[in-house]
C-alpha positions as CSV (number, residue, x, y, z in Angstrom):
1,X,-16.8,35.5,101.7
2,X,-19.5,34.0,99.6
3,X,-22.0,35.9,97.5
4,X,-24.6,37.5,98.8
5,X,-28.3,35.9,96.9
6,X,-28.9,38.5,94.8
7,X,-32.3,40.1,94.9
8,X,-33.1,39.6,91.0
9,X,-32.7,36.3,90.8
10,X,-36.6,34.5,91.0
11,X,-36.2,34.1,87.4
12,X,-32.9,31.9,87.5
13,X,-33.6,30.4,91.0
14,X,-33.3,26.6,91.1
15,X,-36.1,25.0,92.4
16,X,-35.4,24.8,96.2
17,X,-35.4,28.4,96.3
18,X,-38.2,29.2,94.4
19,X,-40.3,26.6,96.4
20,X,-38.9,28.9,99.7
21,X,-39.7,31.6,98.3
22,X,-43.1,31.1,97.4
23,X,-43.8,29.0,100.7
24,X,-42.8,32.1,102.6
25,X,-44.6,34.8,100.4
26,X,-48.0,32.3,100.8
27,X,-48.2,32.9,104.5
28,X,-49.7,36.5,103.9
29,X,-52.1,36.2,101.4
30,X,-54.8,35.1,104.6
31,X,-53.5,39.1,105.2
32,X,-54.9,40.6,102.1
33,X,-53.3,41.7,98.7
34,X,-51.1,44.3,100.1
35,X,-48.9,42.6,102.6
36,X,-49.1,39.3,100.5
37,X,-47.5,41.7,97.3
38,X,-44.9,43.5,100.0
39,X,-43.9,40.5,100.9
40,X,-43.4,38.7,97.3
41,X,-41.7,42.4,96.6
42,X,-39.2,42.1,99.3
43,X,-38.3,38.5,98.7
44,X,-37.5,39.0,95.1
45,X,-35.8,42.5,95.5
46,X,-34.1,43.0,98.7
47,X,-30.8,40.2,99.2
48,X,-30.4,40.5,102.7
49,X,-33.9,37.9,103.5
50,X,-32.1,35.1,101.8
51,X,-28.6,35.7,102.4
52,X,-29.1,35.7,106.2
53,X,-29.6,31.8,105.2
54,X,-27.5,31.2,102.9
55,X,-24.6,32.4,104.7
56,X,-25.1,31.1,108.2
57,X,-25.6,33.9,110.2
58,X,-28.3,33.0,112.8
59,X,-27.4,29.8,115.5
60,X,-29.3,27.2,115.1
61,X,-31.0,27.5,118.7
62,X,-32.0,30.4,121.5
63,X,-33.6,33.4,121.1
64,X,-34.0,35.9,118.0
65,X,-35.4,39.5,118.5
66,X,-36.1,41.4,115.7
67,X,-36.4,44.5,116.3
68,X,-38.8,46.5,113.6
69,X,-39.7,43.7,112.4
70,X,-42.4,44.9,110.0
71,X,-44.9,42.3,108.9
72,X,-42.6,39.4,110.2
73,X,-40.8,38.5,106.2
74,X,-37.9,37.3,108.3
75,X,-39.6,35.2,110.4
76,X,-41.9,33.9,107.9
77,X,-38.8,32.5,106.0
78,X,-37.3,30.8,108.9
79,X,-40.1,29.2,109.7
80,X,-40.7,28.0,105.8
81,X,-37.0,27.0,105.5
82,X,-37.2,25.2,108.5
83,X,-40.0,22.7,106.9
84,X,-38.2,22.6,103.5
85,X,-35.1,21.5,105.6
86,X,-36.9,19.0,106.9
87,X,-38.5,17.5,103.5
88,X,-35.1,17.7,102.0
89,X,-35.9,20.0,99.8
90,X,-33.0,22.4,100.2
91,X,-30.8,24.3,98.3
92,X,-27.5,22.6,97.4
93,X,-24.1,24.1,99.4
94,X,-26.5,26.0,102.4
95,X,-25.7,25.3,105.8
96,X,-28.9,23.8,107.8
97,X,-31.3,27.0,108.5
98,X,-32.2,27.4,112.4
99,X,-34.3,24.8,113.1
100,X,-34.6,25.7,117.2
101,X,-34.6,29.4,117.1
102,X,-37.7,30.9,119.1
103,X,-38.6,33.9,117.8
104,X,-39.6,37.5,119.0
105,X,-40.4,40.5,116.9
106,X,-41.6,43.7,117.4
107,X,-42.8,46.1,115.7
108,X,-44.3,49.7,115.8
109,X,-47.0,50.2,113.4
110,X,-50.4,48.4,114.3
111,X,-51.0,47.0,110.3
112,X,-47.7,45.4,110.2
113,X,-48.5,43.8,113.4
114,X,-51.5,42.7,113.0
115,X,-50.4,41.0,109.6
116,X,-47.1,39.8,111.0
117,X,-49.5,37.8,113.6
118,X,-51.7,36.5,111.0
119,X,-48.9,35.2,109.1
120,X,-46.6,33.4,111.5
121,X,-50.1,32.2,114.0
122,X,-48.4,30.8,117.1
123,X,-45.4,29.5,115.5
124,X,-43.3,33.2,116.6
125,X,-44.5,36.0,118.8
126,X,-44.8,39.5,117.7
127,X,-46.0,42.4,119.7
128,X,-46.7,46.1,119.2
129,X,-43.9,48.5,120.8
130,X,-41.4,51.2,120.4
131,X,-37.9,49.4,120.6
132,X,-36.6,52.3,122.5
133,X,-38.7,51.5,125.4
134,X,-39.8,47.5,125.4
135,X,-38.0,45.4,127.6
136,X,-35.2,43.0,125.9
137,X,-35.4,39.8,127.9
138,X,-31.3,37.8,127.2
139,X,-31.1,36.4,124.1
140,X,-28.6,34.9,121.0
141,X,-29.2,37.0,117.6
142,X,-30.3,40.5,117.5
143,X,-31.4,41.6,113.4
144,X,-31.9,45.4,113.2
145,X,-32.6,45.8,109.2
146,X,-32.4,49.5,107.9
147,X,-33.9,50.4,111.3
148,X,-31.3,52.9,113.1
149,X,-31.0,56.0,111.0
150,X,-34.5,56.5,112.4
151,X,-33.2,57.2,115.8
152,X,-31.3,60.2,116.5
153,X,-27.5,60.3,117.3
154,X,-28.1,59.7,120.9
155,X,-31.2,56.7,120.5
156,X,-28.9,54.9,118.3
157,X,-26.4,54.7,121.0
158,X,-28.9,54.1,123.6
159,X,-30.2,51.3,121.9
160,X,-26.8,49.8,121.1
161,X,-26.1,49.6,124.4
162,X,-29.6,47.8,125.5
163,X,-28.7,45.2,122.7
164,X,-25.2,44.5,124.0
165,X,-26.4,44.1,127.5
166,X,-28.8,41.8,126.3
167,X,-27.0,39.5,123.8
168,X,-26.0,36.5,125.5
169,X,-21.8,35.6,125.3
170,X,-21.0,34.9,121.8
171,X,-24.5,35.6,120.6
172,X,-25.3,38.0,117.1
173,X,-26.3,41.5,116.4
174,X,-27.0,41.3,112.0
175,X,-27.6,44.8,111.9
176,X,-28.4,46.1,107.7
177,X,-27.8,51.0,107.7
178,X,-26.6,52.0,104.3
179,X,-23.5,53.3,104.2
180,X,-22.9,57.2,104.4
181,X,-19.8,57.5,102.3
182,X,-21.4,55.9,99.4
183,X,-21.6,58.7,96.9
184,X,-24.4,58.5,94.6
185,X,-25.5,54.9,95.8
186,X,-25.7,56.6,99.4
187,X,-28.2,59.8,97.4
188,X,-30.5,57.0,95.9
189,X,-30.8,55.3,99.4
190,X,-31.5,58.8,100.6
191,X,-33.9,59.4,98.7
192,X,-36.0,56.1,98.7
193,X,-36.2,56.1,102.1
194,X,-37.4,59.5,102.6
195,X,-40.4,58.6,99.6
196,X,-40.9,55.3,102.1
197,X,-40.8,57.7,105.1
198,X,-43.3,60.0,103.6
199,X,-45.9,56.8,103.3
200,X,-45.8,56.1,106.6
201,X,-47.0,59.9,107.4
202,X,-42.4,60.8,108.6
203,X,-42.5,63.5,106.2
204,X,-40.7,66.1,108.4
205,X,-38.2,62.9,110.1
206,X,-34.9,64.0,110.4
207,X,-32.4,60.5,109.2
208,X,-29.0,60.1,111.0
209,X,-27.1,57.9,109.2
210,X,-23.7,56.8,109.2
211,X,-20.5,55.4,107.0
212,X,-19.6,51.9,107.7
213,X,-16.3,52.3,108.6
214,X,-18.3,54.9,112.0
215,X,-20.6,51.5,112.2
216,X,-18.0,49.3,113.1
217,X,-15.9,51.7,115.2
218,X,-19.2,52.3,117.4
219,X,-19.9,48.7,117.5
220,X,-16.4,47.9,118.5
221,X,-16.1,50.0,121.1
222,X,-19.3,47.9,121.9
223,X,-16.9,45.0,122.7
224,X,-17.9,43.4,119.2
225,X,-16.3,41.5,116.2
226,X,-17.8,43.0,113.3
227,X,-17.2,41.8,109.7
228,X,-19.4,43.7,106.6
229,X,-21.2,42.3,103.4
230,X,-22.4,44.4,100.7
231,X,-26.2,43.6,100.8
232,X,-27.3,45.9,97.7
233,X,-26.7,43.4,95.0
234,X,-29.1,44.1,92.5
235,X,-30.5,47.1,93.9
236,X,-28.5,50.9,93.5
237,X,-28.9,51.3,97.2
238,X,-25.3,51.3,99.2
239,X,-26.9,49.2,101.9
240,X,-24.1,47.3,104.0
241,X,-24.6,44.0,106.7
242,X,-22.6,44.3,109.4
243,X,-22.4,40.7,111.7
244,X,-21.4,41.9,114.6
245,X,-20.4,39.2,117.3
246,X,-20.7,39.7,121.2
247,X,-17.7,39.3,122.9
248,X,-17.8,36.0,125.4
249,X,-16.9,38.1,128.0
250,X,-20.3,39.8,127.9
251,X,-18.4,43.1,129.4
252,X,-20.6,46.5,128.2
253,X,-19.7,50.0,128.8
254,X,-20.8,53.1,127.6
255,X,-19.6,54.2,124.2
256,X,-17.9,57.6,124.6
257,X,-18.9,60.8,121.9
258,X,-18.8,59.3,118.1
């Protein structure tokens, strides 16, 4: 498995990735100062953006739904790698980022909506709604970044099950949960994400998280192939990727107690 990017590495970047990175961050600044810094924050901090790239995890073509997709960071890369790709400017040993991957994201909270629209124009479609409810129309990746452990027990497995139904044969879930049997790591996640939660006005929001090794049980069971990556490198979070692929078969059923 190769190396994750790690998140504190603008200062030693080579070139190609720094001109991504600040391609990418310069689509929010028409959004003001706030979501132009969040988004320069996340891309220097958080591995998972540029990993997703530099690993190879999203087909080239179909459909990707992000689901929570906050002010659209993801798709603002994709969309900047995909005209760096094609300028040659790209960074030495990556395979070829998406280059005919329609994109759909949505997203709860009205400001990161609004900015995620601003930011990607027409180029990706992003609407307001609850994931637990919106309609998921067939598609080939699913990415579900530090998302679930804001669903109860029961919504997570709800919503597991819309996603499998909806992945086409062979198609992606990337889903990012930190994992639960982390020890201290796990206690710092814990804790940042209830100081996030309390921003966004979740002070009393009850968490459900789970250990990775739970993760890929439930997803197998799912009919999935799931592999994990660390994805905390250079943070002290215990934050795990887990690619889970849909089986070609495309048979779903539902998940019995977990």
């Amino acid at each position: 498995m190769q190396r994750p990017v790690s998140g504190l590495f603008l200062k030693k970047m080579n070139a190609q990735i720094k001109s991504l990175y600040h391609s990418t961050t310069a689509s929010f600044m028409s959004e003001g100062r706030y979501a132009w810094h969040f988004a320069r924050g996340k891309l220097r901090h958080d591995p998972v953006f540029f990993a997703l790239l530099k690993l190879g995890l999203l087909p080239g073509q179909g459909q990707l739904l992000d689901l929570g997709c906050g002010q659209g960071i993801l798709m603002a890369l994709l969309l900047a790698a995909r005209k760096q790709f094609a300028i040659g400017q790209w960074p030495e040993g990556w395979p070829p980022p998406p280059l005919q991957l329609a994109m759909r994201g949505i997203e709860l909270r009205d400001d990161c909506v609004r900015a995620a629209q601003g930011a990607l124009k027409s180029d990706a479609t992003v609407e307001r709604g609850d994931i637990q409810s919106i309609a998921f129309a067939p598609c080939s990746a699913i990415v579900l970044l530090d998302v679930l452990h804001y669903l109860s027990d029961s919504a997570q497995l709800q919503l597991l099950e819309r996603i499998a139904a909806s992945l086409e044969p062979g198609g992606v879930l990337l889903l990012r949960e930190s994992d639960a049997n982390a020890g201290v790591s796990f206690h710092v996640t814990q804790w940042a994400e209830r100081a996030a939660g309390i921003t966004r006005g979740l002070l009393w929001h009850k968490m459900h998280y789970r250990s990775t090794d739970q993760w890929i049980r439930l997803l197998e069971l799912y009919g999935f192939a799931v592999t994990a990556h660390p994805m905390s490198e250079g943070t002290p979070f215990s934050n795990m990727l887990l690619v889970a692929q849909r089986s070609k078969n495309n048979v779903t059923g539902l998940v019995p107690g977990n």
